[in-house]
VOPAGU-2260 file (C-alpha; in pm, 1 decimal, decimal comma):
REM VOPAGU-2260
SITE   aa  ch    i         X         Y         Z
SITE  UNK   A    0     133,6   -1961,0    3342,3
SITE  UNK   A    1    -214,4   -1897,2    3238,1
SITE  UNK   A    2    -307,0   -1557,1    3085,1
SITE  UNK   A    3    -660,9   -1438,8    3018,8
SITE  UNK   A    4    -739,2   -1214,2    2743,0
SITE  UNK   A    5   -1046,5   -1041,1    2769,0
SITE  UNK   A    6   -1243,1    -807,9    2555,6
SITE  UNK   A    7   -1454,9    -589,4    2705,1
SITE  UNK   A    8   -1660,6    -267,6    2660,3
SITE  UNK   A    9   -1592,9      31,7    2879,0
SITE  UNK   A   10   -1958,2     110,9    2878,1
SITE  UNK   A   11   -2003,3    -197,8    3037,5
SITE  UNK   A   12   -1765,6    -164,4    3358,5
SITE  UNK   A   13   -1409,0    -258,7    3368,4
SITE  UNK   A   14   -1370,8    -643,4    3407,0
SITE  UNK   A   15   -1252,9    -690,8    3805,3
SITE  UNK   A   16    -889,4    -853,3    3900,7
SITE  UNK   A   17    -758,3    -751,2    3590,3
SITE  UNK   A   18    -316,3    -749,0    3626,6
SITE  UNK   A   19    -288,8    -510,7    3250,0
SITE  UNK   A   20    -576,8    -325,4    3088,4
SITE  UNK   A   21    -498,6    -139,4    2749,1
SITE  UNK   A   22    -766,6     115,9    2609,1
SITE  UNK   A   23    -833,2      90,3    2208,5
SITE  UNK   A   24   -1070,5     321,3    2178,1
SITE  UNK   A   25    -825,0     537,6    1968,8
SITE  UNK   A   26    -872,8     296,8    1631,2
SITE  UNK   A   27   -1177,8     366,1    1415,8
SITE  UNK   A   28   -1479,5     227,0    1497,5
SITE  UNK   A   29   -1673,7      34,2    1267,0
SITE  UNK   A   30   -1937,4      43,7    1467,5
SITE  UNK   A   31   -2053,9     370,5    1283,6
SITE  UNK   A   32   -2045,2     153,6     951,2
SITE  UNK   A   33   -2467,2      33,6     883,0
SITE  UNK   A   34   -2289,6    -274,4     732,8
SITE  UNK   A   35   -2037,1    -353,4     993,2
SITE  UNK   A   36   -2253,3    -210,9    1321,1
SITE  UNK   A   37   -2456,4    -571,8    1343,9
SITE  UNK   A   38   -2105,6    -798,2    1292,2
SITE  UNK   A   39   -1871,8    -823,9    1572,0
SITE  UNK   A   40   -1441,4    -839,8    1562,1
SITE  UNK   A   41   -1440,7   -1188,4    1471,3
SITE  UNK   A   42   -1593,2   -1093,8    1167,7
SITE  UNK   A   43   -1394,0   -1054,5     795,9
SITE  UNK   A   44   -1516,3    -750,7     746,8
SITE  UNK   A   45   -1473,5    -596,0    1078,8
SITE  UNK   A   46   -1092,5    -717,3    1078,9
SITE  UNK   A   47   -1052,3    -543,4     740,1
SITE  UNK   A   48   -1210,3    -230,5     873,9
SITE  UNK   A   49    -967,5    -213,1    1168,3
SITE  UNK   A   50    -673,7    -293,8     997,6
SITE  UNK   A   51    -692,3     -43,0     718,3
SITE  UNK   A   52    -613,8     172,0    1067,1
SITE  UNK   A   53    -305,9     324,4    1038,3
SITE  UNK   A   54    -238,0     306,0    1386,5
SITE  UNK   A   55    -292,1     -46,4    1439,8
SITE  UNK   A   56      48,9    -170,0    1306,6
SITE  UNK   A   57     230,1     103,1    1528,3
SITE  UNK   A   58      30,9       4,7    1823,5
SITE  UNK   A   59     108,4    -378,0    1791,2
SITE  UNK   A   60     469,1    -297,6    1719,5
SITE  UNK   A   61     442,7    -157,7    2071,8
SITE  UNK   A   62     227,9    -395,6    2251,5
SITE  UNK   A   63     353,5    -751,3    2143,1
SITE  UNK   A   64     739,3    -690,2    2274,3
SITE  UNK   A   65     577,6    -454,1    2599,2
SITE  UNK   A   66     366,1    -786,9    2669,5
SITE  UNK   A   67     652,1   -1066,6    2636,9
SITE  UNK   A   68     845,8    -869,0    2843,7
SITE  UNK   A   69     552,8    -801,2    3125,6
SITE  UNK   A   70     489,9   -1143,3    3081,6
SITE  UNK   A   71     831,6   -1333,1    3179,0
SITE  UNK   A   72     859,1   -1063,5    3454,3
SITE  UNK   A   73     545,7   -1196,5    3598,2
SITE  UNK   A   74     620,0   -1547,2    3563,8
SITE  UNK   A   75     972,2   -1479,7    3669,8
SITE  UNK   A   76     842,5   -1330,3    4004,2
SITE  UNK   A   77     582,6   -1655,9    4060,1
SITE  UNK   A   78     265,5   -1557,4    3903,2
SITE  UNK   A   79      32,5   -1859,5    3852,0
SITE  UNK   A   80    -180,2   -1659,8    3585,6
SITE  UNK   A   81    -225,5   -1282,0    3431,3
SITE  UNK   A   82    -526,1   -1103,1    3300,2
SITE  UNK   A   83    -550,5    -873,5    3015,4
SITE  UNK   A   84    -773,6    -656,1    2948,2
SITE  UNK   A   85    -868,9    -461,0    2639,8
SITE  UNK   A   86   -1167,8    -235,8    2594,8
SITE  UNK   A   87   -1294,7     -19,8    2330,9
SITE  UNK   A   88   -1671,5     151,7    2380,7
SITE  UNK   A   89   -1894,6    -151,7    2359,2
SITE  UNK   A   90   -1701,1    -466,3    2345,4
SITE  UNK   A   91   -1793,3    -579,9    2027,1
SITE  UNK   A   92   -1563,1    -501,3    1767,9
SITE  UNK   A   93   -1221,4    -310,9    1814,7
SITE  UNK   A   94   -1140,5    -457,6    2157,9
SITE  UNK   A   95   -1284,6    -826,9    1966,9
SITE  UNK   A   96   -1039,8    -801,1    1679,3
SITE  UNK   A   97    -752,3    -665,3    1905,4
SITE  UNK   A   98    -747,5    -971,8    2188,8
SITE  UNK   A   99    -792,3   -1233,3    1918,2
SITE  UNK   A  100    -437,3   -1098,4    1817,6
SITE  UNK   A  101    -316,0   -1052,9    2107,7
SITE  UNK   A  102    -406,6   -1454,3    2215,4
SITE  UNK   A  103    -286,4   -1508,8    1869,3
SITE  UNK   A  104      72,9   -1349,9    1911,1
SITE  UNK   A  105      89,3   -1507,7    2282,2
SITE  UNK   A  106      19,5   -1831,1    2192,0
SITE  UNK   A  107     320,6   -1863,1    2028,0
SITE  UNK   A  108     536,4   -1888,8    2310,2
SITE  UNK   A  109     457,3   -2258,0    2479,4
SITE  UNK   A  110     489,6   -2109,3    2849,5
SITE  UNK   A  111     156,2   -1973,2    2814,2
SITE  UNK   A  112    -159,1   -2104,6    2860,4
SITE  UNK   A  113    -388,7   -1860,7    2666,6
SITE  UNK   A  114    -723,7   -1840,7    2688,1
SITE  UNK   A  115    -945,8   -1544,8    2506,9
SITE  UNK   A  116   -1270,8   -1394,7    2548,0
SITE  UNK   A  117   -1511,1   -1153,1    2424,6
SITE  UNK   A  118   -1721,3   -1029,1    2776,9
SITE  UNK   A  119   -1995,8    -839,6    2616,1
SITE  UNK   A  120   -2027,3    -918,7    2272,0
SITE  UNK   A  121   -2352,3   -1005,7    2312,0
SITE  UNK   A  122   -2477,7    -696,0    2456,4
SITE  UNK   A  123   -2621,2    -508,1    2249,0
């Protein structure tokens, strides 16, 4: 099955056809750091900033089993492919750093086809 992870900023409109969407906007956001604001979620230093978060862990502790189990109910019931969204304000760092782990942690399970992208992180 393929399943599309896409980062996204709510400023920007919610992404269309979308099957899950998950808000992140409740982590910090470095984008009120001078030295982070420029850098996007792929970034070291972004990834730091967002993981010192101490909601992060219990929020992936949540997500990761939620989505494996979404995910062989969809491809139980015949889904071809899913797509995930996750937004923060912009799209540029929170919602960045969050669906790289998300494609990260779904990509270990060979039924899936994962592919991950970052909408507006070029908007500035």
């Amino acid at each position: 099955m393929n399943v599309s992870v896409i980062a996204f900023g709510f400023k920007h409109g919610i992404p269309l056809d979308l099957d899950l969407l998950f808000d992140v906007r409740f982590l910090r956001n470095p984008n009120y750091d001078p030295a982070l604001q420029p850098r996007t979620g792929s970034d070291a230093a972004v990834a730091a900033f967002i993981e010192r978060d101490p909601a992060l862990a219990p929020f992936f502790s949540h997500l990761f089993p939620l989505l494996d189990f979404l995910l062989c109910a969809y491809a139980t019931a015949g889904r071809e492919s899913v797509r995930i969204g996750l937004g923060c304000t912009g799209g540029r760092h929170r919602s960045v750093y969050v669906a790289g782990r998300v494609g990260e942690h779904l990509r270990l399970d060979d039924r899936w086809l994962v592919s991950t992208t970052a909408r507006d992180v070029e908007i500035v």
